[in-house]
C-alpha angles and dihedrals in degrees: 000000000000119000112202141159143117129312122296090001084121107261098140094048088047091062101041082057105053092039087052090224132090103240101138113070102228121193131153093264129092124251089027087138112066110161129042100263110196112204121192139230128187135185136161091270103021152041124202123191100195106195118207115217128207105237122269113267104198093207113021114206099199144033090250084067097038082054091049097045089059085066081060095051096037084051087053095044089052113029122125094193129008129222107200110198124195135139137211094276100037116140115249119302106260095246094218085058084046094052102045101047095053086045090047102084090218126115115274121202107191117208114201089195126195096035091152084068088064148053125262099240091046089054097051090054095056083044096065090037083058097051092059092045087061108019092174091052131100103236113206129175108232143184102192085176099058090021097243117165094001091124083057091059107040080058095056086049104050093045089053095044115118121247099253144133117274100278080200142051101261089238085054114117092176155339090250125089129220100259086060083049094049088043089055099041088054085046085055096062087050105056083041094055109029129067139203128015079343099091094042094041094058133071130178132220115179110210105187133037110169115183121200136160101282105023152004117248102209121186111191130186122214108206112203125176103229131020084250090073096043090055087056101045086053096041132193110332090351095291098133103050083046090060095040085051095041089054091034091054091047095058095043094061085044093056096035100035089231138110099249131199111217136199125181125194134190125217142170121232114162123227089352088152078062093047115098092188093060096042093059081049093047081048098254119159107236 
C-alpha cells in the first residue's frame, strides 16, 4: 500500500493516522520526508504495510534528491495498491506519475487531503476534475489532521488488499530500526528550528546507541555542508544545539518509553548531498 503524492499534501501525517503510530516526522516545510518509511497494520484476518514517500520533485538538483526520488520509483514498481494523496491547492499532477499509475493495472485510492482548509462546493468540484485525471481510481475527501474520513479509506483498502501470506511478523511496527527513529526525530527539530538552506544542508547519523537497564546512551552526528552552518546549529554559546538536544530528548523517551542520554555532535562534510559514498551511508538508494 503505497502512499505517494507531491510535497506537503500530507502524506506523512495520513500514515501516521491510519498506523496509529507516529513513524513519519511531519513539519510545514517541503521534502521533510527523505527515505521510504513502511508502517504496519495487523488485524485477525490482514496485514497492511503502508509505505511513506518522500514527496515528487519534478526536477530533482542533487544527487540527495535524485536518491530520494528512486523510493518513489521503487514504491510505484511494486505497489499492490496506490494512495494517491493531493490537496486543493496541489501543485499539478506530474504527468509521468499520472501516466504510469493509470497504466499500471494496479488499484488507486485517491485522497483529496485538507478538505477542513476549503469550501464544500470548491471541493466537489476537485473532486469530479480528479476523477477525470484518474478515471480507474476511488476519490475520497480526507482530513488526515483531524481523521476525518480514515475509516473510509481503510475500507477501500482492505477490500482491495491481495490474498497472501503475512510479508511481517505479526508484533512488527515497522522495517526501520530505532537509531533511524532517533536520526529523524533530531532532524525534526531541526527543520522545526532552523530556517533557511540549514535544514536542507544537515543530515544525522546516530553512531551509538547503547541500551542498559535504566536508560539508553545515544551519541548522534549533524552533517552540515560549510563551518557557517555548524556555527548556527550550534548557535551562540552553544544555546541552540542545547535546546535541539533538550526537545529532541523529550520526544525520544517518549517513542522508546526510556530515560535517554543524549549527545549531539556537529561536523562538516562538503558536498556531502554530492557525495555517493555518504548517501549509501546516510541509507539512499542509488
Amino acid at each position: 500500500m503505497n502512499i505517494i503524492g507531491n510535497p506537503n499534501v500530507g502524506k506523512s501525517t495520513l500514515m501516521n493516522a491510519l498506523v496509529g503510530e507516529n513513524l513519519s516526522i511531519i513539519t510545514s516545510k517541503v521534502q521533510t520526508t527523505r527515505h521510504r518509511i513502511l508502517g504496519i497494520v495487523n488485524g485477525d484476518d490482514f496485514q497492511i504495510v503502508y509505505s511513506d514517500t518522500p514527496g515528487i520533485i519534478k526536477n530533482p538538483g542533487y544527487k540527495l534528491q535524485e536518491a530520494m526520488m528512486k523510493f518513489v520509483e521503487t514504491a510505484i514498481e511494486d505497489a499492490d495498491i496506490f494512495l494517491y494523496v493531493t490537496t486543493m491547492d496541489d501543485s499539478e499532477i506530474h504527468p509521468d506519475i499520472k501516466s504510469k499509475l493509470n497504466k499500471s493495472g494496479v488499484p488507486i485510492i485517491i485522497a483529496l487531503n485538507k478538505i477542513d482548509l476549503s469550501k464544500q462546493d470548491a471541493v466537489a468540484a476537485k473532486l469530479e476534475l480528479l476523477k477525470s485525471d484518474f478515471p480507474n481510481a476511488e476519490v475520497l475527501p480526507v482530513s488526515a489532521l483531524h481523521k476525518f474520513n480514515l475509516d473510509g479509506i481503510f475500507k477501500l483498502i482492505y477490500d482491495k488488499l491481495p490474498e497472501s501470506e503475512p510479508f511481517y511478523p505479526k508484533d512488527e511496527l515497522t522495517d526501520k530500526t530505532m537509531r533511524f527513529f532517533v536520526s529523524e526525530i533530531i532532524r525534526e527539530k531541526i527543520l522545526l528550528f532552523y530556517k533557511k538552506e540549514v535544514p536542507y544542508s544537515v543530515e544525522v547519523e546516530v553512531d551509538m546507541y547503547k541500551e542498559s537497564d535504566d536508560r539508553i546512551d545515544i551519541h548522534a552526528i549533524i552533517y552540515v555542508m560549510r563551518e557557517t552552518q555548524k556555527g548556527i546549529i550550534l548557535g551562540h554559546q552553544g544555546r541552540a544545539i542545547k535546546r535541539l538536544g533538550t526537545e529532541a530528548r523529550k520526544d525520544i523517551e517518549e517513542f522508546v518509553g526510556k530515560h535517554i542520554f543524549l549527545d549531539i555532535s556537529v561536523k562538516v562534510k562538503k558536498d556531502w548531498r554530492e557525495n555517493e559514498n555518504m548517501l549509501k551511508k546516510f541509507g539512499y538508494q542509488l
